[in-house]
VOFINU-618596 format. One record per residue (C-alpha): x, y, z; residue in one letter; residue number from 0. Coordinates in nm, 4 decimals. Example, Ala and Ser with C-alpha at 12.3 -4.5 7.8 and 13.67 -1.06 7.14 Angstrom:
<pts>
x = 1.2300 y = -0.4500 z = 0.7800 type = a seq = 0
x = 1.3670 y = -0.1060 z = 0.7140 type = s seq = 1
</pts>
This chain:
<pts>
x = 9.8835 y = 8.8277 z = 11.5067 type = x seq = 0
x = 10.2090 y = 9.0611 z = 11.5639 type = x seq = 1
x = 10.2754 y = 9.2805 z = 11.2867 type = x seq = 2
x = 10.5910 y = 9.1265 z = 11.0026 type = x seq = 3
x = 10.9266 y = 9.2157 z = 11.1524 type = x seq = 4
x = 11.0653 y = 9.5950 z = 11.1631 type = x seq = 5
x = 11.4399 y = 9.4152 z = 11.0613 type = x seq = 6
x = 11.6972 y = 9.6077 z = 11.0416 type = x seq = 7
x = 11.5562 y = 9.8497 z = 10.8265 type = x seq = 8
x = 11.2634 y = 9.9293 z = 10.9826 type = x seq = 9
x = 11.5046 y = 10.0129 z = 11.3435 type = x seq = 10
x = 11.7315 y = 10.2453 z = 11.1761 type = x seq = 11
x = 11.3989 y = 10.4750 z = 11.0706 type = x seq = 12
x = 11.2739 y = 10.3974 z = 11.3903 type = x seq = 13
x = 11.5447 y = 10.5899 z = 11.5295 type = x seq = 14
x = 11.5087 y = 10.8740 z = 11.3550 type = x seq = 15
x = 11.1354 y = 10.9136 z = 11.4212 type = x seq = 16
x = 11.2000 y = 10.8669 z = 11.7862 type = x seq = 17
x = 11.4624 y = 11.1090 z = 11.7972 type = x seq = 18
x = 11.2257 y = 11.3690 z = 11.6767 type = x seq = 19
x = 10.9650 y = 11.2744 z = 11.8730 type = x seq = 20
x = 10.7214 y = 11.2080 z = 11.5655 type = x seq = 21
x = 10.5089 y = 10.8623 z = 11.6492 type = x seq = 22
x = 10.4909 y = 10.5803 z = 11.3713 type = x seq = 23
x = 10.3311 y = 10.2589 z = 11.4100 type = x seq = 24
x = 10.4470 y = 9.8893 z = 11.2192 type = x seq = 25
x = 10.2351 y = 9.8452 z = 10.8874 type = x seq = 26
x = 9.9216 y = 9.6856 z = 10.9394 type = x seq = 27
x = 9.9878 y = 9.4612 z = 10.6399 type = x seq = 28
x = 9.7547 y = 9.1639 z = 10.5213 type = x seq = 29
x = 10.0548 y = 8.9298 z = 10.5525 type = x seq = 30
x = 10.0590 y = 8.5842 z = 10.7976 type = x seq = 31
x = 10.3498 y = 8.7178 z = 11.0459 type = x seq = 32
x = 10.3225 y = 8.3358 z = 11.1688 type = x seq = 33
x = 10.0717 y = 8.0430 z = 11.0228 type = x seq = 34
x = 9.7236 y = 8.1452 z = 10.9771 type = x seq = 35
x = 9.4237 y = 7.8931 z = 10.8065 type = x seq = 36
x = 9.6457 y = 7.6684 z = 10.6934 type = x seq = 37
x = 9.8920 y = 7.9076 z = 10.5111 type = x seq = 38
x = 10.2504 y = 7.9782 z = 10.6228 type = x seq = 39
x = 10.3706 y = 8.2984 z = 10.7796 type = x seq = 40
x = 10.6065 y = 8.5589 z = 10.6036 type = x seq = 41
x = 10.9835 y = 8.4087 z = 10.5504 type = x seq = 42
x = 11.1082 y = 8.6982 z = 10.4734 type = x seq = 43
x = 11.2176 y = 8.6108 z = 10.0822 type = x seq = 44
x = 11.0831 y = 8.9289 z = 9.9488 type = x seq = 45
x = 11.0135 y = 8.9200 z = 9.5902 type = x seq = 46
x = 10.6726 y = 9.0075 z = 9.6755 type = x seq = 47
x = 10.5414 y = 9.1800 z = 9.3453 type = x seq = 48
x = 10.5713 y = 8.8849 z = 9.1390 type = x seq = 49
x = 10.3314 y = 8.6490 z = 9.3925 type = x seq = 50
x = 10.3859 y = 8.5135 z = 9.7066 type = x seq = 51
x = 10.5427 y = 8.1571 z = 9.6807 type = x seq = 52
x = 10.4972 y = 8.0644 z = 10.0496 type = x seq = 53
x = 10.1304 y = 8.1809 z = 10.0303 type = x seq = 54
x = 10.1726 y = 8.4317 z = 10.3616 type = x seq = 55
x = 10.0628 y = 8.7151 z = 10.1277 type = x seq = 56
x = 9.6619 y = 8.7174 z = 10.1650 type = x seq = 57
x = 9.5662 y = 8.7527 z = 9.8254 type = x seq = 58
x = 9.2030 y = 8.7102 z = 9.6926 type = x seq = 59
x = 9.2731 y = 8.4220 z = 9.5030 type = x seq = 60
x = 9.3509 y = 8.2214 z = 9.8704 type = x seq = 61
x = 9.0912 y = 8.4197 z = 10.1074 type = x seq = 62
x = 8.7724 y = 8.5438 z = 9.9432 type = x seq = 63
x = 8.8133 y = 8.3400 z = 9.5620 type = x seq = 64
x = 8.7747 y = 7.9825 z = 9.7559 type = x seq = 65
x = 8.5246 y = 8.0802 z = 9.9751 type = x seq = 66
x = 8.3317 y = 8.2705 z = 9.7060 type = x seq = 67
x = 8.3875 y = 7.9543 z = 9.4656 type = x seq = 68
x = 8.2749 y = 7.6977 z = 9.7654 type = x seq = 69
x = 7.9705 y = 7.8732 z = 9.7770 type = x seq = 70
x = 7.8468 y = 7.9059 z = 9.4709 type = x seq = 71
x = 7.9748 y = 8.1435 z = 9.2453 type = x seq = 72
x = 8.0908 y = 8.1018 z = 8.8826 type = x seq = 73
x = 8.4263 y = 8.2573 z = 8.7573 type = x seq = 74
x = 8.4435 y = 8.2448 z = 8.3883 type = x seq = 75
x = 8.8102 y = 8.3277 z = 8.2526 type = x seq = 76
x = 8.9614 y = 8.5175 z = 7.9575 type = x seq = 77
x = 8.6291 y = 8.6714 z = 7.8751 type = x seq = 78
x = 8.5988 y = 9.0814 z = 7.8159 type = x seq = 79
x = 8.2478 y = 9.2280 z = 7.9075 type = x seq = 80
x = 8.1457 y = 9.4638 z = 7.6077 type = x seq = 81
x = 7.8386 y = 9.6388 z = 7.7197 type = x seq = 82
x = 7.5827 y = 9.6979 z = 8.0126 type = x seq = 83
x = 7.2561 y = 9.6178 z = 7.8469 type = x seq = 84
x = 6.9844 y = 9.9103 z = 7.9547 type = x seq = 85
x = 6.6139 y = 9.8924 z = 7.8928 type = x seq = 86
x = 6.4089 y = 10.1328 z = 8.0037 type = x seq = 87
x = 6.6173 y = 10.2772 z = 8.2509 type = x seq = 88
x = 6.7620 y = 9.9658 z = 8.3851 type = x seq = 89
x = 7.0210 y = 9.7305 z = 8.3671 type = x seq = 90
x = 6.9201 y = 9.3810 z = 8.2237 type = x seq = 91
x = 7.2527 y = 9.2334 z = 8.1979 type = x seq = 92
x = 7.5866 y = 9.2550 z = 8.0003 type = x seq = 93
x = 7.7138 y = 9.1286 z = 7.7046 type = x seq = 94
x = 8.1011 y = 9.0150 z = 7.7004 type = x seq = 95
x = 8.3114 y = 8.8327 z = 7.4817 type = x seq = 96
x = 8.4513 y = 8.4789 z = 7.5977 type = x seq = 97
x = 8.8003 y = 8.3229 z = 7.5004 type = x seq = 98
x = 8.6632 y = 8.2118 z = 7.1775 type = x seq = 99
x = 8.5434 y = 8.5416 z = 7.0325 type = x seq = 100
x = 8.1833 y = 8.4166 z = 7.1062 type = x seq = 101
x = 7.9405 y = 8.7264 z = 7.2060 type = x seq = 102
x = 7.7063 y = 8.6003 z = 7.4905 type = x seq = 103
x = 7.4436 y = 8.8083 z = 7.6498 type = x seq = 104
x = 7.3965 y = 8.6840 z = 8.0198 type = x seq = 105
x = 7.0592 y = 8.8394 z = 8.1506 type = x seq = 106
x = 7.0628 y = 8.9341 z = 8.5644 type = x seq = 107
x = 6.8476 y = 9.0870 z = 8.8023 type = x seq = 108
x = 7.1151 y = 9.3301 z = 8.9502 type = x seq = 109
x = 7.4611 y = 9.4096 z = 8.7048 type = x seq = 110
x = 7.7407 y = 9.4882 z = 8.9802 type = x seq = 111
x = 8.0649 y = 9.6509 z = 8.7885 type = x seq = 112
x = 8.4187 y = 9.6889 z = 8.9857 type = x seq = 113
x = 8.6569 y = 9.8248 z = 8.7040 type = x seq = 114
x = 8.8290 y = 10.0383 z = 8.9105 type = x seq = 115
x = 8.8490 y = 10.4135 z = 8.8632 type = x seq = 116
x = 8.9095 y = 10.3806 z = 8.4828 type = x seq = 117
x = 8.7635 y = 10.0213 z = 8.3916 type = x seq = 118
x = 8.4562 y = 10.1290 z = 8.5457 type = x seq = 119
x = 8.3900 y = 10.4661 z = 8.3517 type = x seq = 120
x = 8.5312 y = 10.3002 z = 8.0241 type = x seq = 121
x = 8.2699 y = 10.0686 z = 8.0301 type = x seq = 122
x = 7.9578 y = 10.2370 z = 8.1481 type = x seq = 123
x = 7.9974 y = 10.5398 z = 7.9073 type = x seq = 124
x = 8.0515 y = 10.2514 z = 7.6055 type = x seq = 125
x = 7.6983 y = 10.1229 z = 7.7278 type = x seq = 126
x = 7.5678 y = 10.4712 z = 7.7180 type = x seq = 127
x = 7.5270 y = 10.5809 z = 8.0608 type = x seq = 128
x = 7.4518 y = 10.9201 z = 8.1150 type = x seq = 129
x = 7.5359 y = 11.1100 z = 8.4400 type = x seq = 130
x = 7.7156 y = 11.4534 z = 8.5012 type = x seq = 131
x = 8.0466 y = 11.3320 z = 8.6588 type = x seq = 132
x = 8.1006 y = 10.9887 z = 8.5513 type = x seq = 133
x = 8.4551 y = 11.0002 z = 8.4204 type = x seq = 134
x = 8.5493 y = 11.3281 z = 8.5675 type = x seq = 135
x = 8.7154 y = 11.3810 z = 8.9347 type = x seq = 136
x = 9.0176 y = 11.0955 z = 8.8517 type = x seq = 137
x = 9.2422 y = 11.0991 z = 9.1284 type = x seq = 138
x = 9.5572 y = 10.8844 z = 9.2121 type = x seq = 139
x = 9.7874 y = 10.9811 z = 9.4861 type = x seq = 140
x = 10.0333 y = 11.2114 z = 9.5239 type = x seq = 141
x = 10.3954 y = 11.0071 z = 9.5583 type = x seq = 142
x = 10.7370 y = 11.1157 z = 9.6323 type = x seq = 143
x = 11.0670 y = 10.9439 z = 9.7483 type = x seq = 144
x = 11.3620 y = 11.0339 z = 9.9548 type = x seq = 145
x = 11.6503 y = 10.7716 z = 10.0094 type = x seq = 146
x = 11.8878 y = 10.8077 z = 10.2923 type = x seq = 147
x = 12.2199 y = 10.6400 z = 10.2642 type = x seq = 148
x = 12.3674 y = 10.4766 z = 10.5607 type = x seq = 149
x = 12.7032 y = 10.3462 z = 10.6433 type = x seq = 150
x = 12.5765 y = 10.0613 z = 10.8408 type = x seq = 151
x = 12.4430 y = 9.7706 z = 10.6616 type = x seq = 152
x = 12.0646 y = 9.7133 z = 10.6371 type = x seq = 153
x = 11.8627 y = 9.4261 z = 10.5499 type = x seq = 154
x = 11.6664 y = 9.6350 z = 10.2810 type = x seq = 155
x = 11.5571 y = 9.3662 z = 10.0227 type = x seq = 156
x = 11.4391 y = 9.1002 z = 10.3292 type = x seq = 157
x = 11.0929 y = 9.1147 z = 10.3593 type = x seq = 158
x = 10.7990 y = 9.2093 z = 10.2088 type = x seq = 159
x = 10.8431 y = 9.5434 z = 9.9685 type = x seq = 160
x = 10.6199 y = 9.7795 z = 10.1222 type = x seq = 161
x = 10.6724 y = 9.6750 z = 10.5102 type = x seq = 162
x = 10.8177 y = 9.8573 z = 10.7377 type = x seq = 163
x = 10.6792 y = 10.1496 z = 10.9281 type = x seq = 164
x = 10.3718 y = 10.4139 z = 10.8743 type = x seq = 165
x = 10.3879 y = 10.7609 z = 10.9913 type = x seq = 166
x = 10.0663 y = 11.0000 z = 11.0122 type = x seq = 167
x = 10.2428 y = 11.2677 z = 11.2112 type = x seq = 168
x = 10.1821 y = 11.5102 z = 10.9639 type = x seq = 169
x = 9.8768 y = 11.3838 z = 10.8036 type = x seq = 170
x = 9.6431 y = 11.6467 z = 10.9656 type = x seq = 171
x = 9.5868 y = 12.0069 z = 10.7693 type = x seq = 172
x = 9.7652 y = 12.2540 z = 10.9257 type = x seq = 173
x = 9.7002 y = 12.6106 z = 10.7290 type = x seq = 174
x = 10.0120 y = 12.6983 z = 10.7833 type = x seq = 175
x = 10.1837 y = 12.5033 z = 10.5241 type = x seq = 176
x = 9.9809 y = 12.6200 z = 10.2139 type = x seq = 177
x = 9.8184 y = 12.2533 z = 10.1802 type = x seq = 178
x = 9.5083 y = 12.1335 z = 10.3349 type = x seq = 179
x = 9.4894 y = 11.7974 z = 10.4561 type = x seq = 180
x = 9.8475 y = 11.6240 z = 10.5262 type = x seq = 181
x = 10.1135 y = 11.3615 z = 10.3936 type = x seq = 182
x = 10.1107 y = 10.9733 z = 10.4746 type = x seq = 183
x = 10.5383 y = 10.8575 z = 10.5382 type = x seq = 184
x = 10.5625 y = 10.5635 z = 10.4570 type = x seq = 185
x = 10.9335 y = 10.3354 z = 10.4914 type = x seq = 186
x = 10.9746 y = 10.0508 z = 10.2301 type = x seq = 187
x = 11.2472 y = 9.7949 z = 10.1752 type = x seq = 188
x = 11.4796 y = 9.8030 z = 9.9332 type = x seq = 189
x = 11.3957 y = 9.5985 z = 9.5610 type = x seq = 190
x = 11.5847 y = 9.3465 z = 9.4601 type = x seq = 191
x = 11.9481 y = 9.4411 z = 9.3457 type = x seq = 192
x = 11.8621 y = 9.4086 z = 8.9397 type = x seq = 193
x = 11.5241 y = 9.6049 z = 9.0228 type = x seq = 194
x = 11.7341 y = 9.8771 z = 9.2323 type = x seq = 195
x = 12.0003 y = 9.9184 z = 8.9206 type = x seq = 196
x = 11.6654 y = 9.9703 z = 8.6472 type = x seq = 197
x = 11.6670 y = 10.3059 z = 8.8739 type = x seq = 198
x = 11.9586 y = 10.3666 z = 8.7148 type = x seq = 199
x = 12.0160 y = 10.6141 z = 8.3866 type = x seq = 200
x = 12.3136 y = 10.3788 z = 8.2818 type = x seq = 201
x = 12.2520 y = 10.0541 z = 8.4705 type = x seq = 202
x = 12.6105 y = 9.9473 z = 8.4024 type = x seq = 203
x = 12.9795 y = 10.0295 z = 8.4186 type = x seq = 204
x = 13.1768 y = 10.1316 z = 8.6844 type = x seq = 205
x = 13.0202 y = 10.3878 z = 8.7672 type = x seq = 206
x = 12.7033 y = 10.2295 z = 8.8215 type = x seq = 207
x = 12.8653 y = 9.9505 z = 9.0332 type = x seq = 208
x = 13.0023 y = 10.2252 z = 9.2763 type = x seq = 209
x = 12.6361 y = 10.3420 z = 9.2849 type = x seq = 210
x = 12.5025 y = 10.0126 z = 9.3960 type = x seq = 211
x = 12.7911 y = 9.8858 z = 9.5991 type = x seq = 212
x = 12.7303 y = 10.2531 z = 9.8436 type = x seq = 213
x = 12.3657 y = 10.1887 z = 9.8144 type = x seq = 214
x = 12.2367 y = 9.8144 z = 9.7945 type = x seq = 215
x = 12.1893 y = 9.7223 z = 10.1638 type = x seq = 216
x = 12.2694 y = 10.0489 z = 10.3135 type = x seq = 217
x = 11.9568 y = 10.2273 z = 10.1867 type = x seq = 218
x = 11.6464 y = 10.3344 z = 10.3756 type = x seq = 219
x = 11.3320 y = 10.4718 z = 10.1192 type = x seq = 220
x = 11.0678 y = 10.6675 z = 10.2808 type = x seq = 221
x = 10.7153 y = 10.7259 z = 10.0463 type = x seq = 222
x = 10.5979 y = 11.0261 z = 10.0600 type = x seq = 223
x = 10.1993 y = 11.0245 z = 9.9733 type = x seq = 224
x = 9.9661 y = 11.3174 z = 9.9838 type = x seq = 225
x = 9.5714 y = 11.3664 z = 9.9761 type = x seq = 226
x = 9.4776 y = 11.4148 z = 9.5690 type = x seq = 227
x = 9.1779 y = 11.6367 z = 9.6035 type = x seq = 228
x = 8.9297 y = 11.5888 z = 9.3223 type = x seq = 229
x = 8.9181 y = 11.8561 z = 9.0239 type = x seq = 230
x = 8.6710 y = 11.7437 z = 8.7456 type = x seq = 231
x = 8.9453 y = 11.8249 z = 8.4541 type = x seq = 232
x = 9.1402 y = 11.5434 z = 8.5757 type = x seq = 233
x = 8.8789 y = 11.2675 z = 8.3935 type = x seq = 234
x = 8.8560 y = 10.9421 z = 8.1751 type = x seq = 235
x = 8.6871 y = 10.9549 z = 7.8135 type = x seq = 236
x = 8.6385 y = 10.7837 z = 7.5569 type = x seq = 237
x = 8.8330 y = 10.7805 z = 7.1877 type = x seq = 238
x = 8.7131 y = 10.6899 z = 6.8633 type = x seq = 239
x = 8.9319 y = 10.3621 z = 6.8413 type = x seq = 240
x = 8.7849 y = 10.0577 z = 6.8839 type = x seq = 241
x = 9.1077 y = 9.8380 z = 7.0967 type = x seq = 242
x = 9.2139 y = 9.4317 z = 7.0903 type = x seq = 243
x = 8.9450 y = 9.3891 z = 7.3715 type = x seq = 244
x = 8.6360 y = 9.5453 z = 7.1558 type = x seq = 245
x = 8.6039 y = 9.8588 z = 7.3939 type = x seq = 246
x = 8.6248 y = 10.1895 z = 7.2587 type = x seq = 247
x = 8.9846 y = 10.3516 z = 7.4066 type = x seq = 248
x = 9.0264 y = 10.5634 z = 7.7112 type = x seq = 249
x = 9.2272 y = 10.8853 z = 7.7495 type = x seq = 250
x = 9.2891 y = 10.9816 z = 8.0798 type = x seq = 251
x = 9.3377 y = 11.4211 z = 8.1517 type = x seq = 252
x = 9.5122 y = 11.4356 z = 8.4390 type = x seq = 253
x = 9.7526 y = 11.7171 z = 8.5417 type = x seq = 254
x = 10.0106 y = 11.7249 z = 8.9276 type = x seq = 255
x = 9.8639 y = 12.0191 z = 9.1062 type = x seq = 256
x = 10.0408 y = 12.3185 z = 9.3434 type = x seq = 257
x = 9.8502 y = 12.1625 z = 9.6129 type = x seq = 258
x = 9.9623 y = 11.7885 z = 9.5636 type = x seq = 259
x = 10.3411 y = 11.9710 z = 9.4679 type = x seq = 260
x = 10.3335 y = 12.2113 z = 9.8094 type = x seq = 261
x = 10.2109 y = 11.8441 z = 9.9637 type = x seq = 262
x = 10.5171 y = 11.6657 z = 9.8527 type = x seq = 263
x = 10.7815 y = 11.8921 z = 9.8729 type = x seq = 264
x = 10.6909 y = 11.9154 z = 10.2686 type = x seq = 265
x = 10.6591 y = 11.5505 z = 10.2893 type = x seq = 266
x = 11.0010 y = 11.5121 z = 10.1254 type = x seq = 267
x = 11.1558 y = 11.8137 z = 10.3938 type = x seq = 268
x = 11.0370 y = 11.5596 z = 10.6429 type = x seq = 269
x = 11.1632 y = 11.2515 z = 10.5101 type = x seq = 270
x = 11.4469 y = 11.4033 z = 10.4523 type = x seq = 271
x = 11.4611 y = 11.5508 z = 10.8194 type = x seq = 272
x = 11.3703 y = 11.1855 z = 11.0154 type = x seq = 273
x = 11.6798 y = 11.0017 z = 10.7876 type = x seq = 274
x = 11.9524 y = 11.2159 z = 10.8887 type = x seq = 275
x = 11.8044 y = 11.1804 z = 11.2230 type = x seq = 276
x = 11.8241 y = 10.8194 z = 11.1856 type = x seq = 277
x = 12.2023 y = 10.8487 z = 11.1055 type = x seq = 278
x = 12.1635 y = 10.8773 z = 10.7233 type = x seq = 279
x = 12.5156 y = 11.0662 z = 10.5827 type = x seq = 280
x = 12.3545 y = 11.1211 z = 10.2484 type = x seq = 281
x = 11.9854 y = 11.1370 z = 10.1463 type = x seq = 282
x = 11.8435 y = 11.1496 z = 9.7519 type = x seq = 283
x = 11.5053 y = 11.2970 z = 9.6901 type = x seq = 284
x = 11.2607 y = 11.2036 z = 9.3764 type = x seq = 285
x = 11.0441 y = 11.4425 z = 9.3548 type = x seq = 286
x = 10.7473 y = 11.2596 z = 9.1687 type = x seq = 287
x = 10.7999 y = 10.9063 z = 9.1673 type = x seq = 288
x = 10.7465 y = 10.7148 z = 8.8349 type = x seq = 289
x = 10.4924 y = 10.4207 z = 8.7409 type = x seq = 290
x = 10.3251 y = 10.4872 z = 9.0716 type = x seq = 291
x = 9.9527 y = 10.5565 z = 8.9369 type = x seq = 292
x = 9.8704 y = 10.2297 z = 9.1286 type = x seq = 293
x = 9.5352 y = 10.3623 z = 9.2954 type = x seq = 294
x = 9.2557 y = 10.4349 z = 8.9945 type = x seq = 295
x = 8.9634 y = 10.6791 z = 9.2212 type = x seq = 296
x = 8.7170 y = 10.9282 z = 9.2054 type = x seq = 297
x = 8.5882 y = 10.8794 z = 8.8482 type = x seq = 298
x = 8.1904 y = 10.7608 z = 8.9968 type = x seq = 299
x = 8.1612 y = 10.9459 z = 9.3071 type = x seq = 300
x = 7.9082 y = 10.8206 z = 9.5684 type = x seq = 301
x = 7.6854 y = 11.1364 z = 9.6931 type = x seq = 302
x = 7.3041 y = 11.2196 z = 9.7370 type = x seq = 303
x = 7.2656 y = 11.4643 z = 9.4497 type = x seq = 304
x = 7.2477 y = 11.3284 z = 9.0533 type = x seq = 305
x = 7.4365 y = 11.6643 z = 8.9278 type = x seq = 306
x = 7.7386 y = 11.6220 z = 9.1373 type = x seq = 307
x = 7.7535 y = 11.2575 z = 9.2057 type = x seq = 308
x = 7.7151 y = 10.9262 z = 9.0220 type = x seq = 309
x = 7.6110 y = 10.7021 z = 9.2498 type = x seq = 310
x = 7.4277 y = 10.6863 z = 9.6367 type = x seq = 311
x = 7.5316 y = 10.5548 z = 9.9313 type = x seq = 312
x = 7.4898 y = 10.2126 z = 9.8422 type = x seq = 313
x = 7.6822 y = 10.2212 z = 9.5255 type = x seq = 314
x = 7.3795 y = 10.1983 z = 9.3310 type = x seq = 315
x = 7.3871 y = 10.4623 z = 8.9955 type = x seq = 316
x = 7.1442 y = 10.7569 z = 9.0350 type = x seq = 317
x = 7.1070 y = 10.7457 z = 8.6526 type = x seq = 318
x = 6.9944 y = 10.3531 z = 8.5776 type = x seq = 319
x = 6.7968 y = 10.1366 z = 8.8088 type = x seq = 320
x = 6.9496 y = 9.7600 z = 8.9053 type = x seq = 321
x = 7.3588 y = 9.8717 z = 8.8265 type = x seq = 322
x = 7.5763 y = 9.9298 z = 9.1186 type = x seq = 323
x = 7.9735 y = 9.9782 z = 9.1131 type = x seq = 324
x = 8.1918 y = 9.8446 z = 9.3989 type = x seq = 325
x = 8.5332 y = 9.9909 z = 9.3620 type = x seq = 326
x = 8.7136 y = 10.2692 z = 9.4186 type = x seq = 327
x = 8.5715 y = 10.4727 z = 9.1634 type = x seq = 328
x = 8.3182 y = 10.5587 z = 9.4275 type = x seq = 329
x = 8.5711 y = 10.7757 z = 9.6215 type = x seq = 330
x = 8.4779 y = 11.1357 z = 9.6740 type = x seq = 331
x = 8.7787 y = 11.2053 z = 9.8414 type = x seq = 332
x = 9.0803 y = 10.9890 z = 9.8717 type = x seq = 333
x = 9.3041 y = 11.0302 z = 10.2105 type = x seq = 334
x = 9.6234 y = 10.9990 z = 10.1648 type = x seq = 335
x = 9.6504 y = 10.6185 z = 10.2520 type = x seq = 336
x = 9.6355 y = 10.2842 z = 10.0339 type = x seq = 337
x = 9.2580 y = 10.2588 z = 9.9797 type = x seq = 338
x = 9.2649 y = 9.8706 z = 9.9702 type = x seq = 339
x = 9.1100 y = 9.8346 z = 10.3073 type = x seq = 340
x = 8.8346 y = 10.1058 z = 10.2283 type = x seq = 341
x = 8.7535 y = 9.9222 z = 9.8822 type = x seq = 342
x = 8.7338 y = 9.5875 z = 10.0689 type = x seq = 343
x = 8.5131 y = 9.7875 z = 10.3370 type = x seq = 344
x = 8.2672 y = 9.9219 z = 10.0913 type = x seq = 345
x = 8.2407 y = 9.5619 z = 9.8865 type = x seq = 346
x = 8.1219 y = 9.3929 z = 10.2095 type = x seq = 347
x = 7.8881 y = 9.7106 z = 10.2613 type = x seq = 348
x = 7.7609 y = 9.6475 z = 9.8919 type = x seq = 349
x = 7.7551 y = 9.3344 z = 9.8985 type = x seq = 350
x = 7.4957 y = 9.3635 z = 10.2265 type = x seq = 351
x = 7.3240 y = 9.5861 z = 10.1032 type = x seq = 352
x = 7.2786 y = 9.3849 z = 9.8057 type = x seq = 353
x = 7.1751 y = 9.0702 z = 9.9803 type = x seq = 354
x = 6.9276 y = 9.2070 z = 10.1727 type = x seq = 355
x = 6.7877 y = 9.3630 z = 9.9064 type = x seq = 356
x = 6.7497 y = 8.9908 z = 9.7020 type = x seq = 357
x = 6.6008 y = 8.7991 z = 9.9829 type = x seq = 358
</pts>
């Protein structure tokens, strides 16, 4: 189906990438442009982050949870999984907690875990797993913001929040700029108007009202996202306090590099460089974004070798027969893209793997 709708948004940035010659392409989004298996397509509404009331948005609880549910599977609820139970170097099953406070063992032939990159570690180094670099190699991504402010107005909050356009012109390493590997641009819509004044330091007064008059609808935000190379100090362990679920706590070491700073600050020159050329007359950088450690990698690496990997191809741990992981703790390396589509990728993979192997 086409891609959702540039609007008028997306055009303006358009612009200003075709102006400088730099290619970009719609985002590929997993979002019904028109109807699609008896869900609606996209109106346009745009609260996006707090669910999808027209069901366009294909979320796991309307594409893989039916199917998975029609076939067979059981979903138990509100229940916390304590510990991976190991016997003789491999998995027998886990023991979690259900919504009463009950502790059930459930006994299985293969123990899958998908935790993401600090779920994962938290809970296989509670059960005791020993291996060299579980925990260590954490990565997120590298993000960055520049807003250009235009006179014309925009249709910034319509549509869904991170839709617009992709740009990988400079995603390839080019010594040159002191980085290796590249940034990923990436144009958003606007937030709602209450979400867009939280950006605020005083999210009131006059002053603040000038702010979001000049801003709210005449506002193009471009992401800037760099490659997060993996550096074993950056790492998830465990604390002595026991939390509210009955796991032991996680702190998580992780420090912004030169390289992911030299990575951003070029991104943001770009950004900066494609708005004005889109007719911006003001642009705003942020030079880390906040609350953006969305993407949790890196902490079980796939590889061939036990001493600097935690897992094989397959997902399956080097260091304990019968437990695999299927998330994106596997990551070696990251890209500098949304690794949604490579986590689905490597679940299906798994999840092959994994049914050949029981038949």
């Amino acid at each position: 189906m086409p891609p959702v709708a540039l609007g008028r948004l997306g055009m303006a940035a358009a612009r200003g990438f075709d102006a400088l010659g730099w290619h970009w392409w719609p985002v590929d989004a997993a979002i019904n442009s028109r109807p699609h298996a008896g869900r609606a397509g996209c109106n346009h509404c745009g609260p996006c982050l707090i669910g999808c009331a027209t069901g366009a948005k294909s979320s796991t609880d309307l594409t893989y949870w039916p199917k998975a549910l029609a076939n067979g599977v059981e979903l138990r609820t509100h229940c916390v999984v304590q510990q991976v139970e190991i016997e003789a170097g491999r998995a027998r099953g886990i023991c979690y907690r259900d919504a009463s406070g009950q502790d059930i063992f459930q006994p299985a032939r293969i123990v899958v875990v998908a935790g993401n990159g600090i779920g994962t570690p938290r809970l296989l180094l509670a059960s005791g797993v020993e291996s060299p670099m579980l925990g260590k190699n954490l990565m997120f991504h590298g993000a960055a913001y520049a807003r250009g402010l235009f006179r014309e107005e925009l249709d910034g909050p319509v549509g869904p929040v991170g839709c617009a356009l992709y740009s990988h012109e400079f995603y390839e390493t080019d010594e040159r700029r002191g980085f290796k590997r590249g940034v990923h641009l990436q144009v958003t819509r606007e937030n709602a108007l209450l979400l867009q004044a939280t950006r605020l330091d005083t999210p009131w007064g006059e002053e603040a009202q000038r702010w979001l008059r000049d801003e709210f609808r005449h506002s193009v935000a471009v992401l800037v996202c760099n490659e997060d190379l993996p550096e074993e100090h950056n790492r998830v362990t465990l604390t002595d306090r026991v939390e509210a679920d009955g796991l032991p706590g996680v702190k998580l070491e992780y420090r912004v590099s030169g390289h992911t700073r030299r990575a951003l600050d070029f991104g943001l020159d770009r950004a900066e460089e494609m708005l004005r050329a889109a007719g911006a007359h003001r642009t705003v950088r942020i030079p880390l974004a906040p609350l953006t450690g969305w993407h949790l990698l890196g902490t079980a690496r796939m590889g061939s070798d036990p001493r600097s990997s935690v897992t094989d191809a397959s997902g399956r741990l080097h260091a304990v027969a019968d437990l695999i992981i299927a998330d994106g703790s596997l990551f070696p390396t990251v890209g500098a893209v949304n690794p949604g589509s490579t986590i689905g990728a490597l679940a299906l993979k798994i999840a092959d793997d994994l049914a050949r192997r029981l038949r």
